[in-house]
N, C-alpha and C positions, 0 to 999 in steps of 0.2 A: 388322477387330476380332477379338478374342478369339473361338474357339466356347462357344456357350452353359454348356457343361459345363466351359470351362476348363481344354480338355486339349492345345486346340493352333490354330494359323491356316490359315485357307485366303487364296493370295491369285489375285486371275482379273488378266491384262492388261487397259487400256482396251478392248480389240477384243473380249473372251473366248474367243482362241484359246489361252493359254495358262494353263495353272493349275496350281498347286503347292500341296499339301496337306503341312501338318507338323502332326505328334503324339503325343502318350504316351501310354500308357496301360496299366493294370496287367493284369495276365495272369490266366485264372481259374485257378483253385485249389483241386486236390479231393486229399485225404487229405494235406493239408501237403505235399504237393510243387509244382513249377512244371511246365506244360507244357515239353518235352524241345522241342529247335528244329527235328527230325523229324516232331512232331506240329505244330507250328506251320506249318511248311509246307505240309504236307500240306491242315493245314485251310484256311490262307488260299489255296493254290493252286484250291479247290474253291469258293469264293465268286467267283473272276474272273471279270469279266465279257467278258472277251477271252480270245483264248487266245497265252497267249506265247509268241513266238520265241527266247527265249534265258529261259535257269532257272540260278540256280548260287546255292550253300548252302554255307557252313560251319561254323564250331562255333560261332558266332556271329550270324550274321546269313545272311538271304539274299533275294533279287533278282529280279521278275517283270519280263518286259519283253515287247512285244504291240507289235501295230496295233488303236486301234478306228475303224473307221472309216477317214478321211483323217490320223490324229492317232496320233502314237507315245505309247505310255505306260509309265514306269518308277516300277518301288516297290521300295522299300527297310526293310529293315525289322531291325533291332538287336532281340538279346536283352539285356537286361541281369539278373545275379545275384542285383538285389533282385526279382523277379517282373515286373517289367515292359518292355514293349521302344518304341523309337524308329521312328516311321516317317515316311517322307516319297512321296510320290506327284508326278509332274509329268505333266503331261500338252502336247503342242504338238504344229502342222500337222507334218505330213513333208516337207512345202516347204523347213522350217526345221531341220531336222535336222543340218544340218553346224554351225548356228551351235550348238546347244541340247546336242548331241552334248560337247561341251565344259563347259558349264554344269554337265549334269548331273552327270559327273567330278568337276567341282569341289566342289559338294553333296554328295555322295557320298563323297569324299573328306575332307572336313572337317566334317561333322557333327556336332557338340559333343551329347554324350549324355547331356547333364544334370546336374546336383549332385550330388559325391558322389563317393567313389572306387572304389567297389561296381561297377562295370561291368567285365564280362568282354569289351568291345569296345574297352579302352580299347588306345591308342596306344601 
């Protein structure tokens, strides 16, 4: 189902070894400007609860990737132009990394960034 606030899904496998978090949300906003994708980094990098083995940013979007645990976990995370950015989170065993390792590509890859032509992440 929907999350409560209406901003995005989580979905877990039958097993709950895998789970994939997607959602929007608007960015905060002090003196009419948007956080810069610099600051966005920076701050989400500081909230992880892992610590990543691979980091990579560009003028648009950028990428935490980690072990917690037995479980690899990648986030993903879109600015977009109207104040707000896209994110998606997956999480799965390392067992299954060679299947999921693909997956994630693919999610990553074709993430539709929502209504509107306002996105500086578009295609």
């Amino acid at each position: 189902p929907e999350s409560t606030n209406g901003d995005g899904r989580h979905f877990v496998s039958e097993d709950g070894e895998v789970s994939l978090m997607v959602w929007g949300t608007w960015l905060p906003v002090s003196l009419d400007t948007n956080p810069t994708i610099d600051e966005l980094y920076e701050e989400e990098l500081s909230y992880l609860d892992y610590i990543p083995t691979y980091k990579a940013k560009n003028e648009n979007n950028f990428v935490f990737s980690g072990y917690r645990g037995n479980k690899i976990v990648y986030q993903r995370h879109f600015l977009k132009s109207d104040g707000s950015q896209n994110v998606f989170v997956i999480e799965y065993p390392t067992a299954l990394k060679e299947e999921f390792d693909s997956i994630v590509t693919y999610i990553s890859n074709n993430m539709s960034l929502g209504i509107g032509t306002d996105s500086v992440c578009e295609k």
